[in-house]
C-alpha positions in Angstrom: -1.5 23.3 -1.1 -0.4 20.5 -3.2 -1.9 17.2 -3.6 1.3 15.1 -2.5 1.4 16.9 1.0 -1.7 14.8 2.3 0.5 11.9 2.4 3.4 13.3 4.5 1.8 12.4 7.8 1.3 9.1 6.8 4.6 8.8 4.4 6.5 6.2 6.8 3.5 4.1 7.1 3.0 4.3 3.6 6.2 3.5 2.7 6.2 0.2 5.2 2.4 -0.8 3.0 4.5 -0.9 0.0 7.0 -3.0 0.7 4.4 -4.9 2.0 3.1 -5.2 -1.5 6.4 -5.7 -3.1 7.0 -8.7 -0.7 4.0 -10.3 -1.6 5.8 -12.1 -4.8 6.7 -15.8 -4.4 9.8 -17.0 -6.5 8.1 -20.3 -6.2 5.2 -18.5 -8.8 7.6 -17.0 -11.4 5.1 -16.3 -13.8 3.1 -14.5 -11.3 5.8 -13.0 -9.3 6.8 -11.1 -12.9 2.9 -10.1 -13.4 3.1 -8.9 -9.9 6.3 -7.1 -9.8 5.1 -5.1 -13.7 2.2 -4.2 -11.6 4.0 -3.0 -8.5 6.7 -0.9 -10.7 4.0 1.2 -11.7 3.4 2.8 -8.5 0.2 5.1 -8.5 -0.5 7.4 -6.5 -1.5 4.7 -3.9 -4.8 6.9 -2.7 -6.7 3.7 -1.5 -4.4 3.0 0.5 -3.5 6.8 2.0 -7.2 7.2 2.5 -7.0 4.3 4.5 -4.1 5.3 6.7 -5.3 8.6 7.1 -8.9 7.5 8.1 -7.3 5.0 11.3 -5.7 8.0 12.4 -9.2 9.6 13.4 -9.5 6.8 16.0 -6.8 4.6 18.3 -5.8 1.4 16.3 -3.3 -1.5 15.7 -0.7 0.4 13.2 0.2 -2.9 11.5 -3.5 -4.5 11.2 -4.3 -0.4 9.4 -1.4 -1.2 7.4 -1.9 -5.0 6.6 -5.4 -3.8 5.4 -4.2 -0.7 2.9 -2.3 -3.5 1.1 -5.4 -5.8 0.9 -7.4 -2.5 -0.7 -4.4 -1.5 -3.4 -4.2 -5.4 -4.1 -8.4 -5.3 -4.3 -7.9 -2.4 -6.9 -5.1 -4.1 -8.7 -7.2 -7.1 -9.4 
């Protein structure tokens, strides 16, 4: 079994958490938005945020409030 096959039930929803991410650049904050967007490019293997997909699924839950909050961890870890 390999490692990347953990994330296919969540793929979809970890797809829609990094675009999420992407969108969280403001072209008001160019300086930032280019920090940001160097940060983004370099996309990890995002496990924060799969374990926490994968951890709402053991209970019902609010699919974009799950998702809103694996974006809040990978940003936590980014920082």
């Amino acid at each position: 079994m390999q490692a990347i096959s953990i994330y296919e039930p969540i793929r979809r929803r970890l797809d829609r958490v990094e675009r999420r991410l992407e969108q969280i650049t403001d072209p008001r904050f160019p300086f930032l938005a280019r920090l940001l967007q160097q940060v983004f490019e370099t996309v990890g293997k995002r496990a924060r945020p799969a374990v926490t997909l994968l951890a709402s699924t053991f209970h019902s839950h609010d699919e974009e409030r799950t998702e809103t909050m694996a974006a809040a961890v990978e940003l936590l870890h980014v920082a």
